[in-house]
PQR file with spaces between the fields and no chain letter, atoms N, CA, C, O and H, PARSE charges and radii, in Angstrom:
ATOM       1  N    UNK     1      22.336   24.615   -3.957 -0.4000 1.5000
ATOM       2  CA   UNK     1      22.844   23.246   -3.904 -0.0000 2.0000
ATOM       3  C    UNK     1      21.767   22.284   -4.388  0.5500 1.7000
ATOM       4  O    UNK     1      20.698   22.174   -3.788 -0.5500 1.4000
ATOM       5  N    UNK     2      22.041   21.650   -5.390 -0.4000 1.5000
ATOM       6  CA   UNK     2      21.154   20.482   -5.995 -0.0000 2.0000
ATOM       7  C    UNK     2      21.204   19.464   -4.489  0.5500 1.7000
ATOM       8  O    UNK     2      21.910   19.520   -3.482 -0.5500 1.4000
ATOM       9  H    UNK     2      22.909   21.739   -5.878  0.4000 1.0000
ATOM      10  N    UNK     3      20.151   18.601   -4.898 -0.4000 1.5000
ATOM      11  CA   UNK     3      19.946   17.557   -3.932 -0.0000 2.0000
ATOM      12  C    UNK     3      20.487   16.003   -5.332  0.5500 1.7000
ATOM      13  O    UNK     3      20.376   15.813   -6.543 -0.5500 1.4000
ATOM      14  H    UNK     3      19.578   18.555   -5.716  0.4000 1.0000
ATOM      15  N    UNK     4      21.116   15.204   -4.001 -0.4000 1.5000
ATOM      16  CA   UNK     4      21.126   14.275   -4.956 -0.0000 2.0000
ATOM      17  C    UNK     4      20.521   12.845   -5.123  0.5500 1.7000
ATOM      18  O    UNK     4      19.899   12.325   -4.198 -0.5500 1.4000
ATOM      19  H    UNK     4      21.206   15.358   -3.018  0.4000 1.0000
ATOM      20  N    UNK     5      20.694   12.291   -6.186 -0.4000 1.5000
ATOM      21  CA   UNK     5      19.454   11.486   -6.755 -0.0000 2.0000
ATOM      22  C    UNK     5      18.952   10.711   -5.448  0.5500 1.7000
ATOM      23  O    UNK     5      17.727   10.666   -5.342 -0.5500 1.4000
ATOM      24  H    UNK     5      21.200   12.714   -6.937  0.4000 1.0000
ATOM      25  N    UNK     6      19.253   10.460   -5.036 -0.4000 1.5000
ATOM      26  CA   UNK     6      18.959    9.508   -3.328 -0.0000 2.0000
ATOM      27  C    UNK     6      18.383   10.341   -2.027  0.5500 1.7000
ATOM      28  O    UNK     6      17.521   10.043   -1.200 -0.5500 1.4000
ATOM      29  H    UNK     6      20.248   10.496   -5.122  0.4000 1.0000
ATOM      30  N    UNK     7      18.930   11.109   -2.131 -0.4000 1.5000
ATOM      31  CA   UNK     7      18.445   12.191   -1.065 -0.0000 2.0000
ATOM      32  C    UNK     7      17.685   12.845   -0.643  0.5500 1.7000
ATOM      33  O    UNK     7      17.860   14.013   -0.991 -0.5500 1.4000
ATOM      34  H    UNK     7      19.630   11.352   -2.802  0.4000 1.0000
ATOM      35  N    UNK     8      16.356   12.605    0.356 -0.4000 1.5000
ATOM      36  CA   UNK     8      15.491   13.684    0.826 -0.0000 2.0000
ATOM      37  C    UNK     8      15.645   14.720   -0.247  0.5500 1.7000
ATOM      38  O    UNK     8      16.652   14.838   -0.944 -0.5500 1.4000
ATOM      39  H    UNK     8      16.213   11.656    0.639  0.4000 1.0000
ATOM      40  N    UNK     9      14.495   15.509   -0.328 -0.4000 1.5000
ATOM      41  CA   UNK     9      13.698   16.544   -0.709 -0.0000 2.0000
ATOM      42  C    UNK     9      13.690   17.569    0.865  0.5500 1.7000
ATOM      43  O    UNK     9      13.447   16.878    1.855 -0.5500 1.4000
ATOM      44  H    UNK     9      13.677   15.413    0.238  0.4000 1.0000
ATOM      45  N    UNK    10      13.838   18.532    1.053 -0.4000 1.5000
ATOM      46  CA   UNK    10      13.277   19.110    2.227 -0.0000 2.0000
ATOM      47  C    UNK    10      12.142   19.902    1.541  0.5500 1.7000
ATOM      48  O    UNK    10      12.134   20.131    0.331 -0.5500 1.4000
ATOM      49  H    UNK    10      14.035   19.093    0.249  0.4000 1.0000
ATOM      50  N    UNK    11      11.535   20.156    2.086 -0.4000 1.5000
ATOM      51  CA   UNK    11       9.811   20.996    1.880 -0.0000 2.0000
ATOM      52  C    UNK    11       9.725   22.126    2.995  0.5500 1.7000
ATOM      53  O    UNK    11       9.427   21.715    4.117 -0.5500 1.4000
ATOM      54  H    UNK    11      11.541   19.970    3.069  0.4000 1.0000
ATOM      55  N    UNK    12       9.954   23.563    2.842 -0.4000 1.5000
ATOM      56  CA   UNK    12       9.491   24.253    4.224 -0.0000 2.0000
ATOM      57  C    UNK    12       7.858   25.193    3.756  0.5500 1.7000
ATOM      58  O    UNK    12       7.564   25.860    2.764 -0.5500 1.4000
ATOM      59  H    UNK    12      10.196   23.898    1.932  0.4000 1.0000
ATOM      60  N    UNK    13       7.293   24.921    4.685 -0.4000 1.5000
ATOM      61  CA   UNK    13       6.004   25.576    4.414 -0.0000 2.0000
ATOM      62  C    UNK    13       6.118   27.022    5.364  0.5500 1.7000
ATOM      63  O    UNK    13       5.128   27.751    5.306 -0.5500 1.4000
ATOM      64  H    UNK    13       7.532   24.379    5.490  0.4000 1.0000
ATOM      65  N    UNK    14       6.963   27.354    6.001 -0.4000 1.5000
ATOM      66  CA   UNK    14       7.125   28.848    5.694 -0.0000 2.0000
ATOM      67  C    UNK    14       7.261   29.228    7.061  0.5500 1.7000
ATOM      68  O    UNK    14       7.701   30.343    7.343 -0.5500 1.4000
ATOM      69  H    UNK    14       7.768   26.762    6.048  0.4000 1.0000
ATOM      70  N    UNK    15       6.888   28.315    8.036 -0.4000 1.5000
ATOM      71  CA   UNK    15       7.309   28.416    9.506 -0.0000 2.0000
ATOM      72  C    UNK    15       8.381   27.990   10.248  0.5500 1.7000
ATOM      73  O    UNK    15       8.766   26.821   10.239 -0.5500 1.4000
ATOM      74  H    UNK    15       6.531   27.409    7.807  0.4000 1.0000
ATOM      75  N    UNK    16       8.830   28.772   10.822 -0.4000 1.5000
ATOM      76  CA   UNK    16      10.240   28.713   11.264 -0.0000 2.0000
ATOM      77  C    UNK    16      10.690   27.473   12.037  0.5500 1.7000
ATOM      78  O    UNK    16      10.155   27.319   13.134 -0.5500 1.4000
ATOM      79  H    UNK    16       8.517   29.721   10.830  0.4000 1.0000
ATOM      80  N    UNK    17      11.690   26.459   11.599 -0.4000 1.5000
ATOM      81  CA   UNK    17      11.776   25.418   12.463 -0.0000 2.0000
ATOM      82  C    UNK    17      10.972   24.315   11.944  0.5500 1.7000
ATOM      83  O    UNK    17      11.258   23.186   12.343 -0.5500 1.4000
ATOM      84  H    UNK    17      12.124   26.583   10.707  0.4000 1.0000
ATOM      85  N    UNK    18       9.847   24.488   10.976 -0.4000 1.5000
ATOM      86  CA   UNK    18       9.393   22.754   11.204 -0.0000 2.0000
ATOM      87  C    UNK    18       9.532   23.070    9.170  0.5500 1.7000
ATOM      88  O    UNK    18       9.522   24.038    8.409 -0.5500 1.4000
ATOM      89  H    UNK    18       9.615   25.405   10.652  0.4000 1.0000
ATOM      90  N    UNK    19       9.666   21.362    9.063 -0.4000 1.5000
ATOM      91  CA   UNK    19      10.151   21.231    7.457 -0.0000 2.0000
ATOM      92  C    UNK    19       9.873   19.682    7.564  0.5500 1.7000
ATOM      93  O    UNK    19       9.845   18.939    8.545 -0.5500 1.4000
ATOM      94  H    UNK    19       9.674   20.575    9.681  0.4000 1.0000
ATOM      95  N    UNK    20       9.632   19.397    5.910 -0.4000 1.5000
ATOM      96  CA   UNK    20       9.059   18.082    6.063 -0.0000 2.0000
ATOM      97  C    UNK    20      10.066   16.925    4.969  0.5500 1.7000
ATOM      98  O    UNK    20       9.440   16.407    4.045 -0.5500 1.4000
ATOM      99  H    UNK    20       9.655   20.001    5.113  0.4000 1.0000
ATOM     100  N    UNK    21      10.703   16.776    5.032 -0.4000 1.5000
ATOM     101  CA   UNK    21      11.958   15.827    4.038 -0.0000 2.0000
ATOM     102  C    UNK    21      10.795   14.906    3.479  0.5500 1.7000
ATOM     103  O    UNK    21       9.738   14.600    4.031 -0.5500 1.4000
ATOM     104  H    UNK    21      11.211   17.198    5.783  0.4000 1.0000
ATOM     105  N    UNK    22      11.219   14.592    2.386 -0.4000 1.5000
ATOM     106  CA   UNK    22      10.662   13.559    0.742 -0.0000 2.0000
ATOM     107  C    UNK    22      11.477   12.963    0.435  0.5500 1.7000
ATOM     108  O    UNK    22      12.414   13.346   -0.266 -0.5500 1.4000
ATOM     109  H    UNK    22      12.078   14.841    1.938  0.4000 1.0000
ATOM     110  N    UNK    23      11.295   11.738    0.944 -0.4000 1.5000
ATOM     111  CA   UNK    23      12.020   10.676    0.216 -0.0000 2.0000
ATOM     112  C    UNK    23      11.674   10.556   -1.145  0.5500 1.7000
ATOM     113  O    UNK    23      10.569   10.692   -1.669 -0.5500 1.4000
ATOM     114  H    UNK    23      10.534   11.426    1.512  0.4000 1.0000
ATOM     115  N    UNK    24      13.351   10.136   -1.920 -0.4000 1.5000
ATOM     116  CA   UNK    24      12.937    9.949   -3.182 -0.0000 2.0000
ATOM     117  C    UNK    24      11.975    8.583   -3.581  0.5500 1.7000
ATOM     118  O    UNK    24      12.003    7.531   -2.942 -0.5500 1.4000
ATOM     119  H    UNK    24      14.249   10.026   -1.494  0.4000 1.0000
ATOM     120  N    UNK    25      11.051    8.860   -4.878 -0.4000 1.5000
ATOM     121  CA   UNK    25      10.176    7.711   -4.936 -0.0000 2.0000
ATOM     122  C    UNK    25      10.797    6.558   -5.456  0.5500 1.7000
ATOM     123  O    UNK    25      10.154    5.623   -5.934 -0.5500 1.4000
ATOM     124  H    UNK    25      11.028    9.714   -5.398  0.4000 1.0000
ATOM     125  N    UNK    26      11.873    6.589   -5.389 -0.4000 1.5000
ATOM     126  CA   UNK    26      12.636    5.037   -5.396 -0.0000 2.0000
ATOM     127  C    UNK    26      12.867    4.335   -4.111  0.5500 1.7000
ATOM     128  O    UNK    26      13.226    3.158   -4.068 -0.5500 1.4000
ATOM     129  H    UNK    26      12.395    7.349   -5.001  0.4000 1.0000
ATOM     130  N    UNK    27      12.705    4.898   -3.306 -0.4000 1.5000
ATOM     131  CA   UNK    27      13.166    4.697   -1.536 -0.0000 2.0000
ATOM     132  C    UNK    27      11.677    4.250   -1.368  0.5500 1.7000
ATOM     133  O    UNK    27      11.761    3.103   -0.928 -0.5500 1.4000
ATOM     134  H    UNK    27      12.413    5.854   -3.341  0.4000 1.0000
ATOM     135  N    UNK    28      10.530    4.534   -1.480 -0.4000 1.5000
ATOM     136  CA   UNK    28       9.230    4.281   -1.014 -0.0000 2.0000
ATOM     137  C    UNK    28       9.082    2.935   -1.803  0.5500 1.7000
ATOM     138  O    UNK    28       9.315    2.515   -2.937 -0.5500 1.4000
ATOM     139  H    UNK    28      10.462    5.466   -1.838  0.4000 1.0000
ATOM     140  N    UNK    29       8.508    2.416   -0.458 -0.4000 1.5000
ATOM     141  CA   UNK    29       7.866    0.865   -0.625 -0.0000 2.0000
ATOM     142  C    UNK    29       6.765    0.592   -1.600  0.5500 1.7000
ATOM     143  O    UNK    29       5.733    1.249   -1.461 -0.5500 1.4000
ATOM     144  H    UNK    29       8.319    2.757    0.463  0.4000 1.0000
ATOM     145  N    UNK    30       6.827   -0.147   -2.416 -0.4000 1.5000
ATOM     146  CA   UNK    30       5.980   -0.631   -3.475 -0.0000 2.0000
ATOM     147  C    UNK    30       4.532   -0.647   -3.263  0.5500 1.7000
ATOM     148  O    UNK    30       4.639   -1.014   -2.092 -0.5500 1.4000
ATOM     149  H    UNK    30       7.665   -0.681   -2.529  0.4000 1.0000
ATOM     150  N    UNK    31       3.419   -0.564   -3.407 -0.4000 1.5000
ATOM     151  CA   UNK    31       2.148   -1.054   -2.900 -0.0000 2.0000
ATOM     152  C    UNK    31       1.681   -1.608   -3.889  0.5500 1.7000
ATOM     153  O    UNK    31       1.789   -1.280   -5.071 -0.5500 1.4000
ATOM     154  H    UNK    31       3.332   -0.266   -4.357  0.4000 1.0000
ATOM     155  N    UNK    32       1.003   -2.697   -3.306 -0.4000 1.5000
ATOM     156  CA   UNK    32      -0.270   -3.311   -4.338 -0.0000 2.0000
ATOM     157  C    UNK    32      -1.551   -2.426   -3.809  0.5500 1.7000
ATOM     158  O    UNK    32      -1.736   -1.685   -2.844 -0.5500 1.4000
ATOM     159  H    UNK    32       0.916   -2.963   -2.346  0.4000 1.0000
ATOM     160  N    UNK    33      -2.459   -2.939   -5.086 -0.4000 1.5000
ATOM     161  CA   UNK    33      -4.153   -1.913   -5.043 -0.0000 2.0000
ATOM     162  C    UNK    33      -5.052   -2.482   -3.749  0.5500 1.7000
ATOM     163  O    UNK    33      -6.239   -2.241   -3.528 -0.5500 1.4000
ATOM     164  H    UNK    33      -2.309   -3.542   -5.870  0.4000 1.0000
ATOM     165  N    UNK    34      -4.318   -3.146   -3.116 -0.4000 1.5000
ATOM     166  CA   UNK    34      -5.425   -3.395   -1.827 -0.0000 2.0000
ATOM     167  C    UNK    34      -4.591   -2.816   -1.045  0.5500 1.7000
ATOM     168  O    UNK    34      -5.256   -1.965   -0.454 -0.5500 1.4000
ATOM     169  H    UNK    34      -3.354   -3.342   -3.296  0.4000 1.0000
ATOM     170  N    UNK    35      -3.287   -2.762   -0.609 -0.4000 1.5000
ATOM     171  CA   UNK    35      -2.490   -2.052    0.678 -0.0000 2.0000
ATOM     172  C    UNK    35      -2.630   -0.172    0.299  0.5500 1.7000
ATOM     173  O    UNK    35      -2.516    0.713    1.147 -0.5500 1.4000
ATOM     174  H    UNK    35      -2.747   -3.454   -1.088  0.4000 1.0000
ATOM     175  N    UNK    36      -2.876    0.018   -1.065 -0.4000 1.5000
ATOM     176  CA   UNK    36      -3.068    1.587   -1.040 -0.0000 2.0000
ATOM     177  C    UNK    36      -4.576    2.224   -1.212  0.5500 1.7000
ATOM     178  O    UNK    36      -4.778    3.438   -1.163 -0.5500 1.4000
ATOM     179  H    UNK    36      -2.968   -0.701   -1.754  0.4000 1.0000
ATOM     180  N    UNK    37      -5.563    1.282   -1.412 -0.4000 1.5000
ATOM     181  CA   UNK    37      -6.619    1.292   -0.816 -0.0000 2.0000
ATOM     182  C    UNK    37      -7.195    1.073    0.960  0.5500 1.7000
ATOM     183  O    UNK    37      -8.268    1.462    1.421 -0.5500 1.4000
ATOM     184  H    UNK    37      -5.398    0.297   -1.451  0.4000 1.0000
ATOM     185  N    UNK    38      -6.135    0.366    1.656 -0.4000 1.5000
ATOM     186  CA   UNK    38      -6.731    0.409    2.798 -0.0000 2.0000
ATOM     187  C    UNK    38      -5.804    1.675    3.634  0.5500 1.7000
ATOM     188  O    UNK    38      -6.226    2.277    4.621 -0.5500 1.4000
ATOM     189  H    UNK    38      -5.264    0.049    1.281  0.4000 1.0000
ATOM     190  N    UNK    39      -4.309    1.928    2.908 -0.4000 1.5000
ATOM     191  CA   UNK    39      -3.963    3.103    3.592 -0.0000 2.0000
ATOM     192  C    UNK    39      -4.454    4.721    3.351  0.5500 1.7000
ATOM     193  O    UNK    39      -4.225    5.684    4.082 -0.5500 1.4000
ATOM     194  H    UNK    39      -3.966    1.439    2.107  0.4000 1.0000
ATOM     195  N    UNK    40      -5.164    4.678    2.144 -0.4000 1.5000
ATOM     196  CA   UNK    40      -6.046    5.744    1.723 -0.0000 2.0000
ATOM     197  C    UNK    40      -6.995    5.909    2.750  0.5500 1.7000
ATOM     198  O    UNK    40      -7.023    6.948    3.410 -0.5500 1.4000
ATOM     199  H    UNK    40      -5.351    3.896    1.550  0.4000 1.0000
ATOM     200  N    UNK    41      -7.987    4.721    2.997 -0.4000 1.5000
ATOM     201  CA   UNK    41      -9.195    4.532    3.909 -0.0000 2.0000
ATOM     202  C    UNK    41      -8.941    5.161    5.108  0.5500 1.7000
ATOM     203  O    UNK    41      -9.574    6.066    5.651 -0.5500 1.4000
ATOM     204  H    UNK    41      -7.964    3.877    2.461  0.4000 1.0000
ATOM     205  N    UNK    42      -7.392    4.263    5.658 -0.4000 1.5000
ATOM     206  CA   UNK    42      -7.224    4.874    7.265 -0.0000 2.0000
ATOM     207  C    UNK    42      -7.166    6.074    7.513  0.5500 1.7000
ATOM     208  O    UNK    42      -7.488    6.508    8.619 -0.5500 1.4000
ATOM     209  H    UNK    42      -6.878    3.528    5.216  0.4000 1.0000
ATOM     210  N    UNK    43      -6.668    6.986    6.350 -0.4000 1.5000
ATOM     211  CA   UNK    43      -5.600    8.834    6.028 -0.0000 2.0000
ATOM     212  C    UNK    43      -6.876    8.985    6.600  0.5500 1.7000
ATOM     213  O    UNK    43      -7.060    9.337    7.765 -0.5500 1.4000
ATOM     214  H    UNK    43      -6.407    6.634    5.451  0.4000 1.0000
ATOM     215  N    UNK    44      -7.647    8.753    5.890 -0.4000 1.5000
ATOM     216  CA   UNK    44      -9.235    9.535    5.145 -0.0000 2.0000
ATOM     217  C    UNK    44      -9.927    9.719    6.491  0.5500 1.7000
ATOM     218  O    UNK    44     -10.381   10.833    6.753 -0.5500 1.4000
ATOM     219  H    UNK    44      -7.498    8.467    4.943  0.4000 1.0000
ATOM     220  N    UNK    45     -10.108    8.193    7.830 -0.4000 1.5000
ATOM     221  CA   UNK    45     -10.515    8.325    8.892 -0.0000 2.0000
ATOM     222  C    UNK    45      -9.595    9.278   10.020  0.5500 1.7000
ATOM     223  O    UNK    45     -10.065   10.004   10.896 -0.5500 1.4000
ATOM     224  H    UNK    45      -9.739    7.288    7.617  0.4000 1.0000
ATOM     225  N    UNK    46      -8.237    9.052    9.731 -0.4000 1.5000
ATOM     226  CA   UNK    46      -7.486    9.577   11.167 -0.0000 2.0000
ATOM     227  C    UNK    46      -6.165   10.170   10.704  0.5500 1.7000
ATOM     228  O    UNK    46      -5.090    9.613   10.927 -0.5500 1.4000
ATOM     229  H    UNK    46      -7.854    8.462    9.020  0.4000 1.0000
ATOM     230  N    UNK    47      -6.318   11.662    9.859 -0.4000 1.5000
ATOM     231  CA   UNK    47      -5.134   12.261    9.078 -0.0000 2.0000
ATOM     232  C    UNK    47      -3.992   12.097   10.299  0.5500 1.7000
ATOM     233  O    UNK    47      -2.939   11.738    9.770 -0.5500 1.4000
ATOM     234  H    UNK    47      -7.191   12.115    9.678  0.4000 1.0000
ATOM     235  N    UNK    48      -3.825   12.254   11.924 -0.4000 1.5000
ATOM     236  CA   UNK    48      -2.567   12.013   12.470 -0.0000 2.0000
ATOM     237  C    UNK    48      -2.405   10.812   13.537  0.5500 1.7000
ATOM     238  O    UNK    48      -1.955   10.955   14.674 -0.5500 1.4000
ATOM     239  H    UNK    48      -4.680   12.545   12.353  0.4000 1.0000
ATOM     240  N    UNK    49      -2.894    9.493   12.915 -0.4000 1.5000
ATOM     241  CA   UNK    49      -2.962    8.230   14.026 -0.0000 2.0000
ATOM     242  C    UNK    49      -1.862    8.118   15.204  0.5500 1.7000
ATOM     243  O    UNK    49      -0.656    8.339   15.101 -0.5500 1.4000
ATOM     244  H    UNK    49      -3.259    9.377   11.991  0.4000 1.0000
ATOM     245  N    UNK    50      -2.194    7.934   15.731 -0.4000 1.5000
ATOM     246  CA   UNK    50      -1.137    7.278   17.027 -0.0000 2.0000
ATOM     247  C    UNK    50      -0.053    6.548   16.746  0.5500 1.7000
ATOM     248  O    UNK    50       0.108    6.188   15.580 -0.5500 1.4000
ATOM     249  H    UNK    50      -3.174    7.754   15.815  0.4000 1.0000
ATOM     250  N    UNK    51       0.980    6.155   17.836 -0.4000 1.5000
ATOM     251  CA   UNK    51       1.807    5.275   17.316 -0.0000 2.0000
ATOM     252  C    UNK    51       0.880    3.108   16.891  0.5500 1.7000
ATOM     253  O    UNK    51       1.028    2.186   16.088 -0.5500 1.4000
ATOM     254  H    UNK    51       0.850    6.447   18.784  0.4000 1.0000
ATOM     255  N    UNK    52       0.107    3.432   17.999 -0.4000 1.5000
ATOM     256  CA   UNK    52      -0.711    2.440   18.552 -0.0000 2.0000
ATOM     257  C    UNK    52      -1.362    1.950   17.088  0.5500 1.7000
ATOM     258  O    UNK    52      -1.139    0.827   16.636 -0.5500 1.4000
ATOM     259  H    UNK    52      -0.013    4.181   18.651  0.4000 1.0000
ATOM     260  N    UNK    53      -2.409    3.195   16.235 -0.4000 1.5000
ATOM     261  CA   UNK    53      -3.102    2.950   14.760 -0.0000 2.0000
ATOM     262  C    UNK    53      -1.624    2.791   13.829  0.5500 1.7000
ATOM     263  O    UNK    53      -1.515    1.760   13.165 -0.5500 1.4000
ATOM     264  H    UNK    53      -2.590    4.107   16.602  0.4000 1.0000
ATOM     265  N    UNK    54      -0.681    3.644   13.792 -0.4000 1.5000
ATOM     266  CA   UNK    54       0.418    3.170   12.951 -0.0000 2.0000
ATOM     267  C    UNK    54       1.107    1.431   13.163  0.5500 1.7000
ATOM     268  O    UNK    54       1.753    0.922   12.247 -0.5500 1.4000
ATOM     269  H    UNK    54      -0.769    4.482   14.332  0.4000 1.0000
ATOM     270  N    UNK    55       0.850    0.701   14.452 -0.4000 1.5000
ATOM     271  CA   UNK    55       1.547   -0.549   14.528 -0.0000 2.0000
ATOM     272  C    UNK    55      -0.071   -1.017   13.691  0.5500 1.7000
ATOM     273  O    UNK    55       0.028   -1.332   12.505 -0.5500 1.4000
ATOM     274  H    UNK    55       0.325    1.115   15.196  0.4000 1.0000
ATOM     275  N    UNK    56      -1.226   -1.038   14.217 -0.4000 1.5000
ATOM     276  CA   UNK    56      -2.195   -1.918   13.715 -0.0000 2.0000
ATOM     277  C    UNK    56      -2.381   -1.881   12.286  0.5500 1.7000
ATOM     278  O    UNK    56      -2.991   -2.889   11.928 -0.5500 1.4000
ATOM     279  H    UNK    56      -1.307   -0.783   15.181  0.4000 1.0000
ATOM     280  N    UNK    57      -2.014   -0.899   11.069 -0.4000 1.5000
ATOM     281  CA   UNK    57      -2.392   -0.532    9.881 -0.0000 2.0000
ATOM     282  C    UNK    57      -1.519   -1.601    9.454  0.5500 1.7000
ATOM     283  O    UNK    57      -1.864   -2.660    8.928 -0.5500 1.4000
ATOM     284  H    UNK    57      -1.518   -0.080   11.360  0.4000 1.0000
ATOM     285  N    UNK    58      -0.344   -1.209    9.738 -0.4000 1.5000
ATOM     286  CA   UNK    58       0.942   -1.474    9.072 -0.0000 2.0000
ATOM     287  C    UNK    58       0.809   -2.957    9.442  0.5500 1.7000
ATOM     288  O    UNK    58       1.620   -3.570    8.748 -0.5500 1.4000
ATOM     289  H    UNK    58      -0.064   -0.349   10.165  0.4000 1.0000
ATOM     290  N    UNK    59       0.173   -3.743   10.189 -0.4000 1.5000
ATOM     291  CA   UNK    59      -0.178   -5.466   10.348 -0.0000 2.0000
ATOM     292  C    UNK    59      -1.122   -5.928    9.116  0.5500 1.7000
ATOM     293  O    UNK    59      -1.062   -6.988    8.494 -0.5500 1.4000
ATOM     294  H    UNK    59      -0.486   -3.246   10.753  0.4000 1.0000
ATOM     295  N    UNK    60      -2.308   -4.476    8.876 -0.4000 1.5000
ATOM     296  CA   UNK    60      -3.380   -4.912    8.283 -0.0000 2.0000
ATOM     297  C    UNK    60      -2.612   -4.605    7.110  0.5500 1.7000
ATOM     298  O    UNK    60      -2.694   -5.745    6.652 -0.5500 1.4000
ATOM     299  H    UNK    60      -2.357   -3.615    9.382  0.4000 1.0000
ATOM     300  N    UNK    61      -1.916   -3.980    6.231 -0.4000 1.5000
ATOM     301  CA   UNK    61      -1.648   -3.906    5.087 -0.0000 2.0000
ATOM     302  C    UNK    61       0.285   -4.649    4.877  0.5500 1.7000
ATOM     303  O    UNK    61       1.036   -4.080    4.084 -0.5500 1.4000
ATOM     304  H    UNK    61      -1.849   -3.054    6.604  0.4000 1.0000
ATOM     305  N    UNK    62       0.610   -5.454    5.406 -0.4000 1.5000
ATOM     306  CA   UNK    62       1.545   -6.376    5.550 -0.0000 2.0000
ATOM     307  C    UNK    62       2.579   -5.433    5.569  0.5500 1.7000
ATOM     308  O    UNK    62       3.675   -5.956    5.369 -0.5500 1.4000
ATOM     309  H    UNK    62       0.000   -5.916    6.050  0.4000 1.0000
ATOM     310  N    UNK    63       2.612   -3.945    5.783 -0.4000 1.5000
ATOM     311  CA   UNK    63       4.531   -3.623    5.472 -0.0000 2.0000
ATOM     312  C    UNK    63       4.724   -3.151    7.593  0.5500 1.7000
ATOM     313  O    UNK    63       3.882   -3.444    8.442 -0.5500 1.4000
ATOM     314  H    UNK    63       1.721   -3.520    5.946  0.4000 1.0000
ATOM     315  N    UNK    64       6.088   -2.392    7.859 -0.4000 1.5000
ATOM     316  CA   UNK    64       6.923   -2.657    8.555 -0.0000 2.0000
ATOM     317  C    UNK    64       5.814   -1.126    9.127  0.5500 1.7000
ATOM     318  O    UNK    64       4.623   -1.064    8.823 -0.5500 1.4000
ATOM     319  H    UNK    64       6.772   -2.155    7.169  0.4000 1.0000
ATOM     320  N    UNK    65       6.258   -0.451    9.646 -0.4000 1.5000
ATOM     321  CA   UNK    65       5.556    0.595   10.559 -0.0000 2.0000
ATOM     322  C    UNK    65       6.309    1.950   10.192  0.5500 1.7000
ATOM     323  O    UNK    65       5.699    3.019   10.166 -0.5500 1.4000
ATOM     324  H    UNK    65       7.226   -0.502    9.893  0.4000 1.0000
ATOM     325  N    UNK    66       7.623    1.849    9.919 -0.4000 1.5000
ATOM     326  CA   UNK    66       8.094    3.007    9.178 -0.0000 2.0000
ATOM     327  C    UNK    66       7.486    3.607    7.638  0.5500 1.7000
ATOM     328  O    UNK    66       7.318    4.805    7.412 -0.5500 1.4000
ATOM     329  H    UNK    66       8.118    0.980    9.940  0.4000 1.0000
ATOM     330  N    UNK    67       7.211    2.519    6.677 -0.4000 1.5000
ATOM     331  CA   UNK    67       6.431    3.541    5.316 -0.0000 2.0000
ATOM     332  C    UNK    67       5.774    3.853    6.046  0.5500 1.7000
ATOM     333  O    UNK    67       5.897    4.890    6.699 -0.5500 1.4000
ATOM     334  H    UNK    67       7.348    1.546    6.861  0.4000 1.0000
ATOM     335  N    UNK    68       4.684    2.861    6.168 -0.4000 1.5000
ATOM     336  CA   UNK    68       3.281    3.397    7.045 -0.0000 2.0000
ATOM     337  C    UNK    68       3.200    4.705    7.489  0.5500 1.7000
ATOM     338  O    UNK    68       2.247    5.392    7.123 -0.5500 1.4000
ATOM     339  H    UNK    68       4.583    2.019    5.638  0.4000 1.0000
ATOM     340  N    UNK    69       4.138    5.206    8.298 -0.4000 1.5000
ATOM     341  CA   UNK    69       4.481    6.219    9.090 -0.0000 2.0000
ATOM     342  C    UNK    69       4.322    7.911    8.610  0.5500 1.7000
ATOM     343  O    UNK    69       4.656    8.806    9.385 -0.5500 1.4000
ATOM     344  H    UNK    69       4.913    4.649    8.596  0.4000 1.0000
């Protein structure tokens, strides 16, 4: 079954039960070179932040807490 143009991607890395859906890159929020420079920075310090670092990023780089996410 094709996926269609709008639709998640699923990704399974080979363990039973966990899978990771891809939004298509039309669905992902735009960035300018300072909001994907400071969300690079944060990855780089804390690959699985809290909900707590996901509300504060997502203030410091102006979008909603879901991209962020």
């Amino acid at each position: 079954m094709e996926n269609e143009p709008n639709s998640p991607t699923v990704v399974s890395n080979g363990l039973p039960g966990i899978q990771a859906l891809l939004s298509p890159s039309s669905q992902l929020p735009r960035l300018d070179e300072d909001q994907l420079k400071c969300l690079e920075s944060n990855f780089q310090k804390n690959r699985n932040p809290s909900d707590l670092d996901i509300a504060i990023i997502a203030a410091e780089v102006g979008l909603e807490e879901t991209p962020v996410r």
